[in-house]
MARZA-887780 format. One record per atom (N, C-alpha, C): residue in one letter; x, y, z. Coordinates in steps of 0.1 Angstrom, whole numbers, plus 2048, in hexadecimal, padded with zeros to 3 digits. Atoms other than C-alpha are relative to their C-alpha. Example, Ala and Ser with C-alpha at 12.3 -4.5 7.8 and 13.67 -1.06 7.14 Angstrom:
2
A8097F4800/A87B7D384E/A80980C800/S7F77F5800/S8897F5847/S7F880B808/
This chain:
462
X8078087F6/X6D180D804/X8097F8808/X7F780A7FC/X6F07F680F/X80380A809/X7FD7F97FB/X6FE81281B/X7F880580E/X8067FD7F8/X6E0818831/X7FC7F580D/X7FC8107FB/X6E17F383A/X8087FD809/X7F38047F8/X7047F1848/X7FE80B80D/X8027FA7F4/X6FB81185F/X7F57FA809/X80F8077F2/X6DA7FE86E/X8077F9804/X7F98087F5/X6F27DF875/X80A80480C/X7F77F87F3/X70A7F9884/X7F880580D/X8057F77F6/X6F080B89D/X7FB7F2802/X80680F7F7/X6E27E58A0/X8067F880A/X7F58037F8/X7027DC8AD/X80680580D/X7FE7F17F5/X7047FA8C6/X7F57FB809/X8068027F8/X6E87F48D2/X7FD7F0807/X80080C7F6/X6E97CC8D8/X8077FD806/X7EF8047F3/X70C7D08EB/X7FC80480D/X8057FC7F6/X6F37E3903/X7F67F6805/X80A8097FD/X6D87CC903/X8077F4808/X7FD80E7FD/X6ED7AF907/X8097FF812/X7FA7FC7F2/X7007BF928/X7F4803808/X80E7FC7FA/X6DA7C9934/X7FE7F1800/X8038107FB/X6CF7A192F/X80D7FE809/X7F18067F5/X6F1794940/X7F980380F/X8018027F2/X6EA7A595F/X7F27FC800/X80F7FE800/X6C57A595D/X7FE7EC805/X801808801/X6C978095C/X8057FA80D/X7F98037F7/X6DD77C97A/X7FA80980D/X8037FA7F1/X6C7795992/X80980A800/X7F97F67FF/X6E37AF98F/X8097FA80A/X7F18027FA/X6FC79699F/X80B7FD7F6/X7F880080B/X71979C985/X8057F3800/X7F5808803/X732785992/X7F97F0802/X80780B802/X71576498E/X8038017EF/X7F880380A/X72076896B/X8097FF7FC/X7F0805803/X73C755958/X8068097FB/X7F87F780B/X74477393F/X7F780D806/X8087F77FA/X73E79894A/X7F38067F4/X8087FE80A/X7247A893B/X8018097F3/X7FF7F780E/X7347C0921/X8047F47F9/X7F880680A/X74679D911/X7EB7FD7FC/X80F804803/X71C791910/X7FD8077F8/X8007F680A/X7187B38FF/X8068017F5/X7F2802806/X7387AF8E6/X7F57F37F7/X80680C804/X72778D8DF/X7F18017FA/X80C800805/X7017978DA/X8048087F1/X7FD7F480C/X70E7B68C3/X8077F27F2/X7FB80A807/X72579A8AE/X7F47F97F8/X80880C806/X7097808A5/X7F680A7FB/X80E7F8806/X6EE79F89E/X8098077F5/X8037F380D/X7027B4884/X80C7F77F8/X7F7806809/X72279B877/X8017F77F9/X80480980A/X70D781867/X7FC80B7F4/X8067FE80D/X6FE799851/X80B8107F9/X7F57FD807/X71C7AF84B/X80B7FB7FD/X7F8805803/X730793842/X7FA7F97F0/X80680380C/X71478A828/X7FF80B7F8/X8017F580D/X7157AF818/X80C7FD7FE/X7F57FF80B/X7347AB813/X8067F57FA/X7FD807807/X73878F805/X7F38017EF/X8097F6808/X71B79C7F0/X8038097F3/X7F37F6807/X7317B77E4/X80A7FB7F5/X7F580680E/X74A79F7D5/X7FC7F97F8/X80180680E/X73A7867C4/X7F48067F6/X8077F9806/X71C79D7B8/X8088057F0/X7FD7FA80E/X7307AF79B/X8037F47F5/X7FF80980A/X73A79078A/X7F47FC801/X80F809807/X71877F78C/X7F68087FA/X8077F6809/X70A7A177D/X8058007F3/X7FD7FE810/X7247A3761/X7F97EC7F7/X80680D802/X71C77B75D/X7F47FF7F7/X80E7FD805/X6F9782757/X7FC8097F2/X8017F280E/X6FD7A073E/X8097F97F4/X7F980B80D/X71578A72A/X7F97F87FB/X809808803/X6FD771728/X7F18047F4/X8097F4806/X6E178971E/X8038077F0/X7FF7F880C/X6F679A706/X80D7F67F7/X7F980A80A/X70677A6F4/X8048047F7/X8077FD80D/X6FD7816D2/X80A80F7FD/X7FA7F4801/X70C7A86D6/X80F7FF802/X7F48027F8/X72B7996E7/X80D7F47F8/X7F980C806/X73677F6D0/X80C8017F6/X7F67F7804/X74C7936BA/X80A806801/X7F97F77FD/X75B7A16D2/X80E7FA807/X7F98087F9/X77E7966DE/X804807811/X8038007F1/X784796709/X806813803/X8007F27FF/X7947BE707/X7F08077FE/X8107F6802/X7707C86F7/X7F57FD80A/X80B8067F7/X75D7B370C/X801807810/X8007F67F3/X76C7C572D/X7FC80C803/X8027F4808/X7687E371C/X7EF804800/X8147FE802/X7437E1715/X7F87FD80F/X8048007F8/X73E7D4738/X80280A805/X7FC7F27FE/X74E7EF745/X7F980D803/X80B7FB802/X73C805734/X7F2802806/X8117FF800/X7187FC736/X802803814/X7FA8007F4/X7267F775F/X7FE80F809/X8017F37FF/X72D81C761/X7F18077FB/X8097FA806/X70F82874A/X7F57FB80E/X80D8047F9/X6F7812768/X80480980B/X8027FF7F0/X703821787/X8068107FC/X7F77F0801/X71284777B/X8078057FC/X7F4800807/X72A845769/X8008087F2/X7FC7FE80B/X73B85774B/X8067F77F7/X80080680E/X73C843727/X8058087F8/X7F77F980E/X75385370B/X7F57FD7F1/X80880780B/X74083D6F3/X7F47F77FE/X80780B7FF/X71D82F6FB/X7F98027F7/X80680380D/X70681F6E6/X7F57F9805/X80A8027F9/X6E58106E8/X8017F1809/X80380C7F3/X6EB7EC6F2/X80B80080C/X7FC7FE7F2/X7047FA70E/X7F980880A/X80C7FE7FA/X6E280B715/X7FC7F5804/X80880C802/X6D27ED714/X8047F5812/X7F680E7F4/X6EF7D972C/X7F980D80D/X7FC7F77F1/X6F07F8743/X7EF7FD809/X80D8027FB/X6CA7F674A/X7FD7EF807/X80080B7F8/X6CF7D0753/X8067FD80A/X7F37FD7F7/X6EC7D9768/X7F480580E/X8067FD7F4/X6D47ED77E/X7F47FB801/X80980A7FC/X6B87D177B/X8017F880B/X7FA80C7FE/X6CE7B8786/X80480580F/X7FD7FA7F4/X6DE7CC7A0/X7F480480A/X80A7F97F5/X6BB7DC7B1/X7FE7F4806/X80980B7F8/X6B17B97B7/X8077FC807/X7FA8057FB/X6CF7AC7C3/X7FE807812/X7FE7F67F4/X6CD7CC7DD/X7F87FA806/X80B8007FA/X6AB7C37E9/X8017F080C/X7FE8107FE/X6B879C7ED/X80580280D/X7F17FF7F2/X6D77A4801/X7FA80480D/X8077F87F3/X6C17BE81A/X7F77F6804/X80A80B7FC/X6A979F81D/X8077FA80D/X7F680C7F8/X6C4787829/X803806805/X7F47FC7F3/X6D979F83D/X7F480480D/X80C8017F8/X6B77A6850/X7F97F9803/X80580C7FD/X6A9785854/X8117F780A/X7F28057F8/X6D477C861/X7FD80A80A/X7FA7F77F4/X6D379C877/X7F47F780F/X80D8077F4/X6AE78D88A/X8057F9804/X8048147FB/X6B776988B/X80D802809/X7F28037F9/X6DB77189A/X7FD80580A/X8047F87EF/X6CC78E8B6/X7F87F8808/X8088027F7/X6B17778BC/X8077F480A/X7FE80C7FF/X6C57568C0/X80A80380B/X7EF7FA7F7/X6E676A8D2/X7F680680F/X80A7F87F7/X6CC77B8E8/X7FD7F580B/X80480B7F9/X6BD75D8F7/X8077F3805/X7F68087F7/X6DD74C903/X80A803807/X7FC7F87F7/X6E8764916/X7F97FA80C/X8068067F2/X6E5752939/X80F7FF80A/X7F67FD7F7/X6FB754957/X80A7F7800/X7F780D803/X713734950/X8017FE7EF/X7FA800813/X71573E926/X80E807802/X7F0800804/X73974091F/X8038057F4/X8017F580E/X73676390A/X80C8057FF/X7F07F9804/X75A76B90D/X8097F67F8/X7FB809808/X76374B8FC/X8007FF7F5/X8087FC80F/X74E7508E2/X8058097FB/X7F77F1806/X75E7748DD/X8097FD7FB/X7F0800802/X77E76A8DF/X8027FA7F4/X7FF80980C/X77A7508C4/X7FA8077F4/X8007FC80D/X7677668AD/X80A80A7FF/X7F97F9802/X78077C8AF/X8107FD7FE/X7F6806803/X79C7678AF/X8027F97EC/X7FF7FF80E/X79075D88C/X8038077F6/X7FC7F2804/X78D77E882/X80B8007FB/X7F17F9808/X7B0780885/X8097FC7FA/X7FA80880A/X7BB764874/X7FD8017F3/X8067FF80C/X7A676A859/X80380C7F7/X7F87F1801/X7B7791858/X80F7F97F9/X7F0809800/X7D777C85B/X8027FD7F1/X80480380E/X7CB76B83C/X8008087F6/X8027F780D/X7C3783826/X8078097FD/X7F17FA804/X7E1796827/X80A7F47FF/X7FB806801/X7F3776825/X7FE7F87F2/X80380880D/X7E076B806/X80080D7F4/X8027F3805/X7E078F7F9/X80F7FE7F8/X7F3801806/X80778F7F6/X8037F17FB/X7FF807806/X80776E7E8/X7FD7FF7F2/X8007FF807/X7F47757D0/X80680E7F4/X7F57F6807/X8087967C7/X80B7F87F9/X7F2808809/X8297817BF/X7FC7F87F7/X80180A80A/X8187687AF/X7FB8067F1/X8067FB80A/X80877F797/X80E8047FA/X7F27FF802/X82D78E792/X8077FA7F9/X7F7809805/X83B77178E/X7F77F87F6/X80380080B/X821766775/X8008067F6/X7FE7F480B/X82278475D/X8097FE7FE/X7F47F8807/X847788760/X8047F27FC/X7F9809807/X84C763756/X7F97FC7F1/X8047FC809/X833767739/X80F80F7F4/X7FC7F8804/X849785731/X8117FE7FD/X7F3807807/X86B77472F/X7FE7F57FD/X80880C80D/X85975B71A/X8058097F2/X8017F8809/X85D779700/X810807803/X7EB7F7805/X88178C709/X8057F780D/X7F48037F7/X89F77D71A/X7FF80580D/X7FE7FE7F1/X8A077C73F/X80E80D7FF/X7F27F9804/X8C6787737/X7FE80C7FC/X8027F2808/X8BB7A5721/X7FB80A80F/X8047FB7FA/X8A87AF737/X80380680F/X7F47FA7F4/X8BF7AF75A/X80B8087FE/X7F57FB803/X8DA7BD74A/X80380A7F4/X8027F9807/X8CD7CE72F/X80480F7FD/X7FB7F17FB/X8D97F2729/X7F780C7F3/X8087F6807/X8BE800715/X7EE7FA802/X8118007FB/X89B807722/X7F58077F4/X80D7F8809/X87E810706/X7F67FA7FF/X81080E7FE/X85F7F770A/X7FD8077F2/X8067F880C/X84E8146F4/X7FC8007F1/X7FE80780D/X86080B6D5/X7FF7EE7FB/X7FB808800/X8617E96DB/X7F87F77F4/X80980C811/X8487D86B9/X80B80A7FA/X7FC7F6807/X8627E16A1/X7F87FA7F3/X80380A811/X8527C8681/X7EE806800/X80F7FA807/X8307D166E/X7F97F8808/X80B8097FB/X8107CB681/X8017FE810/X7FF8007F3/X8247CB6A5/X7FB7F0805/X8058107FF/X81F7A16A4/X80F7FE80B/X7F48067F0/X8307916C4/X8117FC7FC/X7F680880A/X84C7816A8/X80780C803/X7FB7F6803/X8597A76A6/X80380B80C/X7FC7FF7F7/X85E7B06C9/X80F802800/X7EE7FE7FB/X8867C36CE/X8057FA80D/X7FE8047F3/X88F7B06EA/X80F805804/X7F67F57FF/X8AD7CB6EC/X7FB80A809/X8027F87FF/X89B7E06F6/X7F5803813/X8048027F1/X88E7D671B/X80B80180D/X7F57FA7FA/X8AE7DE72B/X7FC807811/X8017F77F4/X8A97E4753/X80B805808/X7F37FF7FA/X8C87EE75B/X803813803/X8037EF7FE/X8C0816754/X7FB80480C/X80A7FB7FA/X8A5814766/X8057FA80F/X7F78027F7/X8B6807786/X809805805/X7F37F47FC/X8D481F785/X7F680B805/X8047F37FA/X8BC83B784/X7F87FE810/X8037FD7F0/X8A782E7A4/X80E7FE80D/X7F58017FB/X8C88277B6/X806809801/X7F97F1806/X8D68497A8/X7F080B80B/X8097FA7FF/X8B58597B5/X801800813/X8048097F5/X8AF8427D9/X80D808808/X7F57F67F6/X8D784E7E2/X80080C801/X7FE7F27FD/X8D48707E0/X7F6802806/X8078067F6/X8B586B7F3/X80580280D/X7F78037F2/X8C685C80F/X80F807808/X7F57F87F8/X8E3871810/X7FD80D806/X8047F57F4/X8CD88E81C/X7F57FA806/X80B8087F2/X8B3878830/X8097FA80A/X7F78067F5/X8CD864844/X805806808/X7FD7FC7FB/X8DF87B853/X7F880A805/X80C7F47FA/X8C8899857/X7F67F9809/X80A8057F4/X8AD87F866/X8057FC80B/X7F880A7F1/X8C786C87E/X80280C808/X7F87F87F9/X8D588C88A/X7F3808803/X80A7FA7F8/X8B289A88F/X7FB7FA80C/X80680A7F6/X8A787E8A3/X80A7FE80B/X7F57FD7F7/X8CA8828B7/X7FC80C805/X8047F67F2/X8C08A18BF/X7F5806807/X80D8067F5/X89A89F8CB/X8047F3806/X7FE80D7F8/X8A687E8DE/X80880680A/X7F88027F6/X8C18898F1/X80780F800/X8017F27FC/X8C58B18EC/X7F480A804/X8097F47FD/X8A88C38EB/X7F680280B/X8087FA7F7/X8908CF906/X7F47F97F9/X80C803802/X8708C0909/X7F580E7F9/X8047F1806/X8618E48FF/X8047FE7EE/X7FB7FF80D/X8738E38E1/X7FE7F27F2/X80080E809/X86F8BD8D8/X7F18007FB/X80E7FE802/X8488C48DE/X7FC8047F2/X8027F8812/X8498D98BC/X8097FE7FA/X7F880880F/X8658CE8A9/X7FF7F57FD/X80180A807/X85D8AB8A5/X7F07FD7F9/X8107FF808/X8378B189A/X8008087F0/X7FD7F280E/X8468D0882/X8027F77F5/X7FB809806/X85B8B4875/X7F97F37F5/X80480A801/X844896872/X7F58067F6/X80A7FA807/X82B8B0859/X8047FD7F4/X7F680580C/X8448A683C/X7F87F7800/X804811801/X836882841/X7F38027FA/X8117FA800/X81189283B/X7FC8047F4/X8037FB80B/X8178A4819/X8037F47F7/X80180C80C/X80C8947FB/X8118027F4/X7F280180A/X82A8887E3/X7FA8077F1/X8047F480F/X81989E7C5/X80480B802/X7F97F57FB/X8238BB7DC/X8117FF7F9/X7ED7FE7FE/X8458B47DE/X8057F97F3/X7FC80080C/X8428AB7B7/X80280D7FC/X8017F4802/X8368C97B4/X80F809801/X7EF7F97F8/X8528DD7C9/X80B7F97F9/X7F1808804/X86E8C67B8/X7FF8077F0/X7FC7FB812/X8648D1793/X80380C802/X8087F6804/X8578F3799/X80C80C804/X7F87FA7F9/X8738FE7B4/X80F7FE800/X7F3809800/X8918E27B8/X8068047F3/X7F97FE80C/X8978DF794/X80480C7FB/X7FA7F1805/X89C903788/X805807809/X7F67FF7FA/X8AE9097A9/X80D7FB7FB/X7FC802803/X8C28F179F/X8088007F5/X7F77FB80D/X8C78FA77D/X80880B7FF/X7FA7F8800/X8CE91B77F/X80B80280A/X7F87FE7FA/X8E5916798/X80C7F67F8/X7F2807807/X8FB900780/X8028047F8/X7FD7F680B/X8F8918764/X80A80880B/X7F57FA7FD/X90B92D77D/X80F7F8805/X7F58017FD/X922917788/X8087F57EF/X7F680780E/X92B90975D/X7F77F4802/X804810804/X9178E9763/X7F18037F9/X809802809/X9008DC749/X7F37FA80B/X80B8097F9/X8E18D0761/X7EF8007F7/X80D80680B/X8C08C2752/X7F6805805/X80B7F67FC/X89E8D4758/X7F97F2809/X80480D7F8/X8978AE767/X8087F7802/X7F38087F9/X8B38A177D/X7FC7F8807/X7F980D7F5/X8BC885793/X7FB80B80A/X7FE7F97F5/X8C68A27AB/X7F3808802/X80D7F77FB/X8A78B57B1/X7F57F2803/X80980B7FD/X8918937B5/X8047F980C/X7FC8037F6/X8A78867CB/X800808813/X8037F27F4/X8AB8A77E1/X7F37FF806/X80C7FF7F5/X8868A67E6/X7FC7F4803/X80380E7F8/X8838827EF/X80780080A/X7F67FF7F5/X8A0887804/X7F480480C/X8057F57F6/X88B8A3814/X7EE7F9807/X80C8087FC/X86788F811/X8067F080C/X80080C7F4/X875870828/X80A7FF80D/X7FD7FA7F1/X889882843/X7F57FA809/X8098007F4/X86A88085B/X8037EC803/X7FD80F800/X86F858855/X80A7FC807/X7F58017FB/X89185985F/X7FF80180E/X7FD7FC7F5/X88E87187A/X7F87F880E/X80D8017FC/X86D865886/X8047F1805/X7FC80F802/X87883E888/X8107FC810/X7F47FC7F6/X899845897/X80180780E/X8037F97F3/X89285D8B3/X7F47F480A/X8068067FA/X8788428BE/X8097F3807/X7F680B7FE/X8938268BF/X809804807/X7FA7F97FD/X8AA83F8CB/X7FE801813/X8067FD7F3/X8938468EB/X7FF7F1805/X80880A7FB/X88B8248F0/X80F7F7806/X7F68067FB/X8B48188FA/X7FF80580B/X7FC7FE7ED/X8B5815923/X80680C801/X7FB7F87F8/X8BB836934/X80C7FE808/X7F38077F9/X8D482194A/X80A7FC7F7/X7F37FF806/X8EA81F92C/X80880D800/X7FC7F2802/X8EE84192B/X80580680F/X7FD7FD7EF/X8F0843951/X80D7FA7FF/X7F48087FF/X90C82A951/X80A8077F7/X7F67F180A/X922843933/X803807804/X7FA7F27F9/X91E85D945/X80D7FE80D/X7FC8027EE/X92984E968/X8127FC7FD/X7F77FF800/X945843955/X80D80C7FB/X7F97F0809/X94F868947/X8028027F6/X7FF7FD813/X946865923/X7F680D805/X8097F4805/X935885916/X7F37FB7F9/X807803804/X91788890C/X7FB7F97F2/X7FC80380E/X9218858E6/X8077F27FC/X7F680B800/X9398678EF/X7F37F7804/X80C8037FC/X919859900/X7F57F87F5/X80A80380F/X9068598E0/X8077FC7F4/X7F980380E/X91F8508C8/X8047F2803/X7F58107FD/X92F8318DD/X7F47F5805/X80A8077F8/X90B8278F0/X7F57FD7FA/X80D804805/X8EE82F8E3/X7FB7FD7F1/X802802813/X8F48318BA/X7FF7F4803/X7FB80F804/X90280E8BC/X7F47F4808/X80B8077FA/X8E28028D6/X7F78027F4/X80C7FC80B/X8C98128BB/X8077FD7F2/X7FA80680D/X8DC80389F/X7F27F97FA/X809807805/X8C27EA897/X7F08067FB/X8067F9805/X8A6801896/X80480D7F5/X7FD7F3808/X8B981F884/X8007FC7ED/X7FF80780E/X8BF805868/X7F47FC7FE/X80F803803/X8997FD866/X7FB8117FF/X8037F1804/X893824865/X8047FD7F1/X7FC7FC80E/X8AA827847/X7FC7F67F5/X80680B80B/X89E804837/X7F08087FD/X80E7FC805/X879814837/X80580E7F8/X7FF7F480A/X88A834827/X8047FE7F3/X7FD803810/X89B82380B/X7F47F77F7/X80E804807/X87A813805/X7F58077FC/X8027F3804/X869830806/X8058057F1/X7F77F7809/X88383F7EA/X7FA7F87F4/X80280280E/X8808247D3/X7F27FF7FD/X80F7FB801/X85A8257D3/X7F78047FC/X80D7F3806/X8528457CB/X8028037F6/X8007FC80F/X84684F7AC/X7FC8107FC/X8067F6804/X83786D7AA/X80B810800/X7F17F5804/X8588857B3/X8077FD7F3/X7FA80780B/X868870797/X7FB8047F6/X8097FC80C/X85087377E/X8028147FC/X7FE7F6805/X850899782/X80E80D802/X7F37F9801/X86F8A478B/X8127FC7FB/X7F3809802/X88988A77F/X7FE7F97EF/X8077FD80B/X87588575E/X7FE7EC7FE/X80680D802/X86B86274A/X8147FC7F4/X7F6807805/X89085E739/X80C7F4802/X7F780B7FA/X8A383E73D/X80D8007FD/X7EF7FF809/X8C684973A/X8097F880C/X7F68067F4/X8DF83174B/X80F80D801/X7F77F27FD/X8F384D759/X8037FB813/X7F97FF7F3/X90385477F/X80280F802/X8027F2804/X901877779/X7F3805808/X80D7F97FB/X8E688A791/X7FD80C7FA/X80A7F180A/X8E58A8779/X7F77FD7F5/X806804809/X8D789175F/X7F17F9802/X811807800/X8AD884756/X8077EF801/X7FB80A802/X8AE864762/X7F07FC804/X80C8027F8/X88E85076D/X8007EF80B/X7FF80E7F0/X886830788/X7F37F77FC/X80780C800/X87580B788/X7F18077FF/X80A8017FF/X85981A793/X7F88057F7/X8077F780A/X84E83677C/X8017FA7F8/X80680980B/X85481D760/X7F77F87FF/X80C80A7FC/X83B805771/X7F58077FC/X80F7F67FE/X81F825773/X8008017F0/X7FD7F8810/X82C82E74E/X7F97F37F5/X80280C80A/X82880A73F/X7F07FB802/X80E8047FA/X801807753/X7FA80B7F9/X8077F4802/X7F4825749/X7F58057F6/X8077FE80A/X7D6829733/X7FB7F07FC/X802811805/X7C380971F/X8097F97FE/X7F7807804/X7DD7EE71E/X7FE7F37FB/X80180C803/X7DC7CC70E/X80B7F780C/X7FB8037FA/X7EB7B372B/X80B7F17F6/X7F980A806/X7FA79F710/X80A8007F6/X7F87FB806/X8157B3704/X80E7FE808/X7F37FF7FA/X83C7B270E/X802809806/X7FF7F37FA/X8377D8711/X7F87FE80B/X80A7FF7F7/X81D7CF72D/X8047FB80A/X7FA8097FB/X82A7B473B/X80D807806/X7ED7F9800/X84F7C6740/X7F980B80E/X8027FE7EF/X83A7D9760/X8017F5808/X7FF8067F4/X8397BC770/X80A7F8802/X7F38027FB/X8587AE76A/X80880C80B/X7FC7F87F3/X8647CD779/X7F97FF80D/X8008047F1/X8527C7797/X8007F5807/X7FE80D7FB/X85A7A779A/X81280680A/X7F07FB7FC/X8817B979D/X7FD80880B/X8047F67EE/X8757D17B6/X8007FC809/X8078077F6/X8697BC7CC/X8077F6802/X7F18087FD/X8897A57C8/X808808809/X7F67F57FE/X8A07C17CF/X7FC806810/X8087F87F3/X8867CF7EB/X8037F580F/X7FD80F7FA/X88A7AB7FB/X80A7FE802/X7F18027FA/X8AC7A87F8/X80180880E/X8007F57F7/X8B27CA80C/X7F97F980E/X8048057F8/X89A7C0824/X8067F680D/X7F88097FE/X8AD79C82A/X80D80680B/X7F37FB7FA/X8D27B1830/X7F680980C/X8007F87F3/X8BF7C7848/X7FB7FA80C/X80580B7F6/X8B17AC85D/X80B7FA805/X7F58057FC/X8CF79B861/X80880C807/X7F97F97FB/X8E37BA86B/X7F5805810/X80B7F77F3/X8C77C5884/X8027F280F/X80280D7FC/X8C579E890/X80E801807/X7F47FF7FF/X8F079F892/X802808810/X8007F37F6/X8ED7BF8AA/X7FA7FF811/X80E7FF7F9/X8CC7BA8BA/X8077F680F/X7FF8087F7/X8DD79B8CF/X80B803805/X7F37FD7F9/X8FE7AF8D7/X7F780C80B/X8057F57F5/X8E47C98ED/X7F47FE802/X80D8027F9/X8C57BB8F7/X8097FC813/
């Protein structure tokens, strides 16, 4: 029914951006320019006050509805619930949650019968509530916006301002979004070097969360704090990220060198779309292709040449990352590439550089600042990704330097340490988010140097 809801305010909204351009002039005789605002901002303006009060109330609907349902069913099921410590209790909401609206249960029982059936009590009526209000908001706003539509109403002012909120409030919520990202980070991971050594842990040189209860019972007391070591796991994304880069960097620069400044429009038309299809396939592909293809290329080609290589290398994970964020390179570059003054190039020539001298002395060194924001978003890219990793580079944390050897990366231990029911109140749990607290240091740093270098440049060629 919501669903059917949000489409009436949509076609309500269609149609009062017409209505309210039909009153405008209607109101004026059909002399446009006797009104202050034209008549599509009137329209803009009617549409606004008829469908954004009451889609601002579904969705807020939306968010605090599931807690004031589980609320109620906790309440309800006191007595059943009292036993149970805060893992069961999510658990059974959960449950009964899924059992109301469609869902598959592994293990239900009667009184998550019992919940689930209050679940969709609680919920029908809520539905019936919300469609009340958002239809009693859609009237009062068409009728009220409707009726002050007059040839000296100042409807573009009004626009401007709700929309100027809008976008502060967008502003906002990706501003409060990543705020609360770090701070979650940096809460967990200082919970979590509450329990092992900061020290151990930076410098560490043995990674096994896995084992990490060694004493009877797995009690917090008995925690190896040996055994958190991210120092593996850092070589291998580093180990992974360069070889990466050593076939994205040049292959994409040198593509985008020559759609920019060799090739025929003919030619550029279909090589840089061919190109940019890489960016399109999913990274389980090009897991795929890295275990199924890379690696046993790779192997068997070091059985012939004497080398020992591993059925899940560095070098075949890296190869197809390399090969997955080309189009980034190229794609990035060639646009920055195109975008340095023609008249530099005019002026090179006129002095009798070549075309090659041209682009090596003129235009690299103008597109510097963008070329290094290409390759900043590819080494971000690299370290990233998980899913080539996971299947072609495997889950072993060997501090090695070695691309024939299983090594693995930040990230896949993040997915590895999440993965399935977890208790959020383990070291083993916790040790994801220290690691992403480091990620996101490290990611930040990078960042920092490439800002400055871009910044350095940017003001030797503007």
């Amino acid at each position: 029914m919501i669903s059917y809801l949000v489409l009436f305010l949509i076609v309500l909204a269609i149609a009062s951006y017409f209505a309210g351009r039909s009153r405008a002039v209607t109101v004026v005789g059909g002399e446009v320019a006797q009104l202050h605002s034209l008549p599509a901002q009137h329209g803009v303006f009617l549409a606004l006050f008829a469908a954004a009060p009451a889609l601002f109330a579904i969705i807020v609907w939306r968010i605090a509805t599931p807690g004031i349902e589980d609320s109620i069913v906790m309440s309800r099921f006191a007595a059943e619930l009292a036993d149970m410590g805060l893992p069961q209790v999510q658990a059974f909401l959960r449950d009964s949650r899924a059992m109301a609206f469609g869902g598959i249960v592994s293990f239900p029982d009667e009184t998550k019968e019992a919940a689930a059936a209050v679940y969709q009590s609680i919920h029908a009526t809520s539905v019936w509530i919300i469609v009340a209000i958002a239809l009693v908001l859609a009237a009062a706003g068409t009728y009220l916006a409707y009726n002050r539509i007059a040839p000296r109403f100042r409807a573009r002012h009004v626009v401007e301002r709700v929309v100027r909120w809008f976008l502060i409030l967008c502003s906002l919520i990706a501003i409060l979004t990543t705020i609360g990202i770090v701070f979650s980070l940096i809460f967990e991971s200082i919970l979590f070097f509450s329990e092992i050594p900061i020290f151990n842990f930076l410098f560490g040189l043995h990674w096994s969360p896995q084992s990490a209860f060694t004493g009877a019972g797995g009690d917090a007391g008995d925690v190896n704090t040996e055994i958190f070591g991210a120092i593996p796991l850092l070589a291998g994304t580093l180990l992974i990220t360069f070889i990466a880069m050593v076939i994205a960097a040049p292959i994409g620069l040198m593509a985008a060198i020559y759609l920019s400044d060799y090739a025929t429009q003919t030619v550029r038309a279909v090589a840089k779309p061919i190109l940019e299809i890489l960016a399109g396939i999913p990274t389980v592909v090009y897991g795929f292709f890295a275990a199924l293809t890379m690696a046993p290329f790779f192997r068997n080609l070091g059985e012939a040449l004497g080398l020992d290589v591993a059925s899940e290398s560095a070098l075949a994970a890296g190869v197809v990352m390399g090969i997955m964020i080309i189009p980034f390179v190229s794609s990035l570059s060639d646009d920055v590439i195109n975008a340095v003054p023609q008249s530099l190039r005019d002026g090179s020539a006129g002095l009798g550089a070549t075309r090659s001298e041209t682009i090596r002395r003129v235009v690299l060194p103008a597109a510097l600042p963008g070329i290094v924001s290409a390759l900043l978003l590819a080494v971000s890219r690299a370290v990233g990704e998980t899913m080539i990793v996971v299947m072609a580079a495997g889950l072993a944390a060997n501090l090695t330097l070695n691309p024939l050897e299983a090594v693995t990366t930040v990230t896949v231990q993040i997915v590895t340490l999440l993965v399935g029911d977890q208790e959020f109140d383990s070291a083993k749990t916790r040790a994801a988010f220290a690691l992403g607290l480091l990620l996101f240091i490290i990611t930040l740093t990078l960042n920092v140097i490439a800002l400055r270098v871009v910044q350095k440049y940017r003001e030797q060629y503007d």
